[in-house]
N, C-alpha and C positions, 0 to 999 in steps of 0.2 A: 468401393475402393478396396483393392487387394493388395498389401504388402508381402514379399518375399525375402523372408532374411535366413541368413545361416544358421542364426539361434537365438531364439528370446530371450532375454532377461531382464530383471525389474527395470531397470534404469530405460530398456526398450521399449516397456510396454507402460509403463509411467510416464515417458514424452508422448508417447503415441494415444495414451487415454486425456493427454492434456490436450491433443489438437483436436482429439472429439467434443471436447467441451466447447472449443472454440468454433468450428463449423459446424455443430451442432448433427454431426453425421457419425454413424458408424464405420469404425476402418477397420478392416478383416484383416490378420496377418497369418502366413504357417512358412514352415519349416521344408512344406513339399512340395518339390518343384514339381512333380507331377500335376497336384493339386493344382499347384499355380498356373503353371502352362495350359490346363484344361479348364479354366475358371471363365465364365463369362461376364465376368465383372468389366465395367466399362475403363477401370482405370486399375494398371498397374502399374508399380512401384519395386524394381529390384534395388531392395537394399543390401547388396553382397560385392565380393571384389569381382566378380565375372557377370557380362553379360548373360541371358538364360533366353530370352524372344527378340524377336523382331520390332514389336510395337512399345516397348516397353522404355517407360520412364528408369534411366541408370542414376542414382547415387551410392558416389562409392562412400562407403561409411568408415567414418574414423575410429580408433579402436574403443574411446570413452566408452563407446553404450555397452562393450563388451567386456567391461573391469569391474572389477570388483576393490580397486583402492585408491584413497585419495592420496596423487602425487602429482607434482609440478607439473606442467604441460605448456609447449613453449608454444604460444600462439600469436601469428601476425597477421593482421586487420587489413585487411583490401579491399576491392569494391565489387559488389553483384549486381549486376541492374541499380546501378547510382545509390546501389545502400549498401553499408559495411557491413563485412562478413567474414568470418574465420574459418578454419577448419577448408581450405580452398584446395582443391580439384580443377583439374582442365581435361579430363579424362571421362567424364558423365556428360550429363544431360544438364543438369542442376547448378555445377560450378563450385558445389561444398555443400558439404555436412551439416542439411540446418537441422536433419534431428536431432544429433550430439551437441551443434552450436546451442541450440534451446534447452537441452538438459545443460548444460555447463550454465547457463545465464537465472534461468530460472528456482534451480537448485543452491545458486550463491556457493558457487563451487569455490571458489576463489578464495571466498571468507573462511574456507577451514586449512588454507596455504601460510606459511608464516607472512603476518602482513605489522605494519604499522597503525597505534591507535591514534583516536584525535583524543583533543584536551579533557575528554569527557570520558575516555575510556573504550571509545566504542571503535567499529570500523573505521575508521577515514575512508573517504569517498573519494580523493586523492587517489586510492591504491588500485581503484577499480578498472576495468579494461574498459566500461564505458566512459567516466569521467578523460582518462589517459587519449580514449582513441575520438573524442568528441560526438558520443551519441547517447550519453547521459540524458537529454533530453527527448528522446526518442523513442518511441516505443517499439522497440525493436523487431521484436519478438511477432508482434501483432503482425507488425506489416510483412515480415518472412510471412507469414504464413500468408497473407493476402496472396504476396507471390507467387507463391508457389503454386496455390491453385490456379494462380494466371497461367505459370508453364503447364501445370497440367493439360489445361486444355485447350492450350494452343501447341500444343505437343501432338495432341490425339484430338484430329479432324472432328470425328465422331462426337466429341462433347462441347459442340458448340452451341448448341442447345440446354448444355447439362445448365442448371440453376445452384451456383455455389451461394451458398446464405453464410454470412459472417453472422457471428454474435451480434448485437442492436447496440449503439449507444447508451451507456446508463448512466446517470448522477448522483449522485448521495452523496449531500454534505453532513460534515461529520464536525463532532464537536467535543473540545478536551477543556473541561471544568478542572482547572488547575488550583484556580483562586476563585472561589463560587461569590463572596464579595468585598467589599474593598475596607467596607467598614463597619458596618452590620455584621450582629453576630462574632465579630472578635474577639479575644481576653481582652479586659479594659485593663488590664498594664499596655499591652501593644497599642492600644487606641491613644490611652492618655499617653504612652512614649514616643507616638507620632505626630501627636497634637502639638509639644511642644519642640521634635525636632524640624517639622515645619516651620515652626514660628521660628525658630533658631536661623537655619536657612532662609528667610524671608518671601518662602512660597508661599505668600498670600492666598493664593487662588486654592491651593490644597486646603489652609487654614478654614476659609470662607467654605469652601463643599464638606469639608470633616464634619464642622458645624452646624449646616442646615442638616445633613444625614441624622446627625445626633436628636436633631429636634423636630425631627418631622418634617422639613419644611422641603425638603430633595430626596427624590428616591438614591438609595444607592448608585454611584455609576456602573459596577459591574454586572447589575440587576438588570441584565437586557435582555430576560428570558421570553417577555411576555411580547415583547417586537420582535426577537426571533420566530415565535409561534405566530404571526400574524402574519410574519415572509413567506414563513411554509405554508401557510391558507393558500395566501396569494397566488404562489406558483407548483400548489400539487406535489409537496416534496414531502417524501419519508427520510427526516435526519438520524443519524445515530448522538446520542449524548455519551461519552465520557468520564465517569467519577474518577479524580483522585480522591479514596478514604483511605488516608495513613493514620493509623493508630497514634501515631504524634508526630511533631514538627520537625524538619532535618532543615538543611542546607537547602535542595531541591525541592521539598514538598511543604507547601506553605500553605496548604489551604486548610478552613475550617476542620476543626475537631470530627471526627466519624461518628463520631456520639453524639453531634449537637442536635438537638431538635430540629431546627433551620435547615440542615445539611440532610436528613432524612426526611424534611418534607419538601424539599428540595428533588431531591432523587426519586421520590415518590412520585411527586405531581408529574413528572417527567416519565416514567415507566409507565403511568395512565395512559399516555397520548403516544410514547415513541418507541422506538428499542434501546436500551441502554447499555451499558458495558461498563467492564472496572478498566481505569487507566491506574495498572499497579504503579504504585511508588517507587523512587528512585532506591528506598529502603528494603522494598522487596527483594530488588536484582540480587542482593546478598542473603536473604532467608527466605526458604521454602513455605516457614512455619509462617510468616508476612502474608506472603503472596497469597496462603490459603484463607488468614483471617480475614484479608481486606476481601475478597471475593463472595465468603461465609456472613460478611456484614452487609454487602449490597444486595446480596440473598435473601435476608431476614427481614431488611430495608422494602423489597418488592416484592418479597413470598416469590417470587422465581426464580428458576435455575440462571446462572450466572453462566453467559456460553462463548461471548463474545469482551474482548482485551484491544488495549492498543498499549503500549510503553509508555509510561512517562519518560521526558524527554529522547523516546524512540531509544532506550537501553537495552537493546537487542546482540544478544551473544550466541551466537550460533555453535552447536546445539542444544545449549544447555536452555536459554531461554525458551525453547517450541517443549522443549522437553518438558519441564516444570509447567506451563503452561497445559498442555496433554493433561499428565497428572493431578489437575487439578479440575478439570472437567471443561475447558474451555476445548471448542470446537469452530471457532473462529478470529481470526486475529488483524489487526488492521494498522501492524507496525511497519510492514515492509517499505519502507520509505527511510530516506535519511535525513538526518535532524539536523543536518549543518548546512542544504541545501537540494534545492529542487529539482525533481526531476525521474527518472525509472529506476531506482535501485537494481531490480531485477529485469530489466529491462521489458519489461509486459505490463500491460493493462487490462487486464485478465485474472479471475479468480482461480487461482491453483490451488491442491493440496502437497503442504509440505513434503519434501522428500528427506528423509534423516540418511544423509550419506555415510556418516558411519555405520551405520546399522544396517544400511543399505534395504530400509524401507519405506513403503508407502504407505504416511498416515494420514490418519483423518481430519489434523488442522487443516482449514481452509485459509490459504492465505488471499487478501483480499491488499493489494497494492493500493500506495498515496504517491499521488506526483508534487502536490501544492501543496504547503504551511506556509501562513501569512508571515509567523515567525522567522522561515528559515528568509523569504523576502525582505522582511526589516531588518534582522540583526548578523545575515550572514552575507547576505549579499548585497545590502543596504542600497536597497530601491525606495523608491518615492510613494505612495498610494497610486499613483498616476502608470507608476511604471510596471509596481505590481500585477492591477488593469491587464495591460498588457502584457505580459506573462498568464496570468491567469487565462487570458481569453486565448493565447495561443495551443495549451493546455488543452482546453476546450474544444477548438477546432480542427486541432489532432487528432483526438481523440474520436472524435462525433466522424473521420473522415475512415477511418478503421475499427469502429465499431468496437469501441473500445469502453470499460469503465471508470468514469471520471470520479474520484475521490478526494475532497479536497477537506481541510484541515483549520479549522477558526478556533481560537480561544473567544472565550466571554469578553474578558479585560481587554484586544485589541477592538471590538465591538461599541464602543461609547461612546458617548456623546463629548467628553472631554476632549478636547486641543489638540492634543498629539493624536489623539484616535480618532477623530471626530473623521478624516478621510479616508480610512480605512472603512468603516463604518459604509459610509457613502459609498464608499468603492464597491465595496461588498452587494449590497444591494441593487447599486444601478448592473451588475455583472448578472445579477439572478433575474430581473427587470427585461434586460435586453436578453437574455439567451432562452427563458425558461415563461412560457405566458399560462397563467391559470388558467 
C-alpha cells in the first residue's frame, strides 16, 4: 500500500503508524508523485486536494493532519456506509477524511477545547462528539478502518484476491483493588466504629459477618482472590490486577495502609502468578511526589519495575496526567475509559500510543482502551446484574466482530458472595463460562 500526500507530518504519519498496527501491514507514503505514479504497489491512496492517476483511491484530506495548533473545529456528523462520520467529502472516492477523523478521535483532541467538568472534576462524557452524536458505544474507529479496506478493494478489481487481516479479538479482564478487604487488616478504631454503627442502624446481617470475620469462623467477603484464580485456570486468562497504595486515607482512597503486611503479601502473591499495575490515588492527581512514592512502593513490593497504571476513579487530565505518568517510568496505561459510563471514550479498541498534542509528539505510552466497569453499570447508569449481562455481552460481540480488544474492569468488593453482589458475582462468571472455554 502506497500513500501520496503533499507533505508529511507527525500527526500524518502517527495515524498512519496507528492503522499499521491495526492490519498488521506496512503502509508506504512519499511526497513524489513521480515515485508514486511509477510504484507497483497494488494499492493506492492520493491523499492531496487533486487527483494524480487513473486507478487511484481519492481522499481529499482535511486540513487537521496538516496543523500544527489546537483550535476549535466545527464538525457535523453524517452518515458513510450506515456509520457516522465527520470531516465529509462528495468530491472523492471515500466520502471523508477518516485519517484526520481517527486522529481527532483517537488523540482526544476535543478534551484540550474549552469543555465542561463532571462532579468529579474530570471530562464529562456529555461534552463528547460521540456521546452528543450516539456512537459512544461504538467502536468506531475499528470499524472505519474495516471499511475502508472494503472500498479499497472493491475499488481496484485487482485485489480481490488481496487477504486483508484485521487484528484478532483479545480479552483481558482487568482488575482495581480499591478496598483489598472489608474487615481484615483494618485499624480496629474503624472496625470497632463500624461494629457499633451497624448495630446502631440495625444491619444485622453486617453485625453477624463483622463477627464471624473477627473470629475465624467467615472468610472475609472482599477476599475473592482465590475464586478469581480458579476462573482464570478455568478459562486460560491472563488478568491485570490493580493496587491502590495511598500512603494514607483521603475521601477516595479507602483501602488498607501500603505499609501493611497483608497489603504486601497481597500484592506479592499476585505479581507471582499475573501482571500487576499501581491504580494511583485520587491524592496523587495533585502531587507528583505521590504518584512516584506509590509507584517506588509497589516496586520494592515485587522487586519489579513498575510500567503499567490505570486511574483511580479513571482521574485522567489531559496532558498532564500521560505526562507525569511518562515521567515516572510507566509505559503503559489502561485509563482511557470513562468513569461515569460505558462505552469507547476514544472511540477504538485498539492499543495506541499516546499523541501529546501540545507538543505535538509521538510518545511511548501505550494506551490500552476499557469500554465496561461493573461500576459505571450499577451506580451511573443503574442497571440490574441481569441487564449489565447484557451490555457486557454486547460489548463482547462487537468487539470479537472487528477484531477488536475487549477490556473490561471488576472491583474485588462488586465480586461477593453477599446480597447485593452475590448477582453480579454470578453475572460475571456465567459471562466468562459462556463466552471464553478452557
Amino acid at each position: 500500500m502506497l500513500i501520496y500526500t503533499s507533505a508529511i507530518s507527525s500527526r500524518f504519519q502517527y495515524t498512519i503508524g496507528f492503522i499499521e498496527s491495526v492490519i498488521g501491514q506496512q503502509i508506504l507514503f512519499t511526497t513524489n508523485k513521480e515515485e508514486y505514479l511509477s510504484s507497483e504497489e497494488s494499492i493506492k491512496i492520493n491523499y492531496s486536494f487533486k487527483p494524480i492517476a487513473d486507478k487511484e483511491y481519492h481522499i481529499l484530506p482535511h486540513i487537521l493532519l496538516f496543523h500544527e495548533k489546537i483550535y476549535p473545529i466545527s464538525i457535523t456528523v453524517a452518515e458513510c456506509r450506515n456509520n457516522p462520520c465527520f470531516f465529509i467529502n462528495q468530491e472523492d472516492n471515500h466520502g471523508f477524511d477518516v485519517f484526520a477523523a481517527i486522529f481527532y478521535l483517537i488523540t482526544r483532541y476535543e478534551e484540550y477545547l474549552p469543555h465542561q467538568k463532571d462532579s468529579y472534576g474530570r471530562y464529562a462524557h456529555t461534552e463528547s462528539i460521540a456521546y452528543k452524536n450516539n456512537f459512544l458505544t461504538v467502536p468506531l474507529i475499528n470499524i472505519w478502518i474495516k471499511d475502508l479496506l472494503t472500498q479499497l478493494s472493491t475499488h481496484n478489481s485487482q485485489l480481490s484476491t488481496f487477504d486483508f487481516r484485521l487484528s484478532t479479538f483479545d480479552f483481558t479482564p482487568t482488575y482495581d483493588i480499591d478496598i483489598a478487604y472489608a474487615y481484615n487488616h483494618q485499624p480496629i478504631v474503624k472496625n470497632v466504629g463500624g461494629f457499633f454503627k451497624d448495630l446502631i442502624k440495625g444491619d444485622v446481617e453486617k453485625v453477624i459477618a463483622r463477627a464471624n470475620v473477627y473470629s475465624g469462623k467467615q472468610q472475609d467477603p472482599f477476599d475473592v482472590y482465590f475464586w478469581l484464580d480458579d476462573l482464570h485456570k478455568q478459562h486460560n486468562l491472563n488478568p491485570i490486577y490493580f493496587f491502590l497504595l495511598a500512603k494514607k486515607k483521603g475521601i477516595y482512597d479507602k483501602n488498607i495502609t501500603s505499609s501493611s503486611p497483608a497489603m504486601h503479601d497481597l500484592v506479592m502473591r499476585h505479581a507471582e502468578k499475573y501482571t500487576v499495575g499501581i491504580h494511583p490515588s485520587w491524592q496523587s492527581g495533585d502531587s507528583k511526589r505521590l504518584l512516584s512514592e506509590e509507584i517506588e512502593t509497589i516496586e520494592k513490593i515485587t522487586k519489579k519495575d513498575c510500567t503499567l497504571s490505570r486511574q483511580h476513579y479513571i482521574r485522567l487530565t489531559l496532558p498532564d496526567t500521560y505526562r507525569n505518568l511518562i515521567d515516572n517510568g510507566i509505559t503503559e496505561d489502561y485509563s482511557m475509559g470513562y468513569g461515569s459510563i460505558n462505552g469507547f471514550r476514544a472511540s477504538v479498541a485498539s492499543p495506541f500510543y499516546w499523541y501529546d498534542l501540545e507538543r505535538e509528539e509521538i510518545t511511548n505510552l501505550l494506551i490500552h482502551p476499557y469500554c465496561y466497569m461493573e461500576a459505571n453499570s450499577y451506580f451511573e447508569q443503574h442497571l440490574s446484574a441481569t441487564e449489565a449481562a447484557q451490555e457486557l455481552q454486547y460489548y463482547h460481540d462487537t468487539l470479537k466482530a472487528v477484531g477488536g480488544q475487549l477490556i473490561t474492569i471488576f472491583h474485588n468488593h462488586f465480586l461477593t458472595n453477599q446480597p447485593q453482589w452475590k448477582p453480579w458475582r454470578e453475572m460475571y462468571e456465567a459471562f466468562l463460562k459462556r463466552n471464553f472455554v478452557g
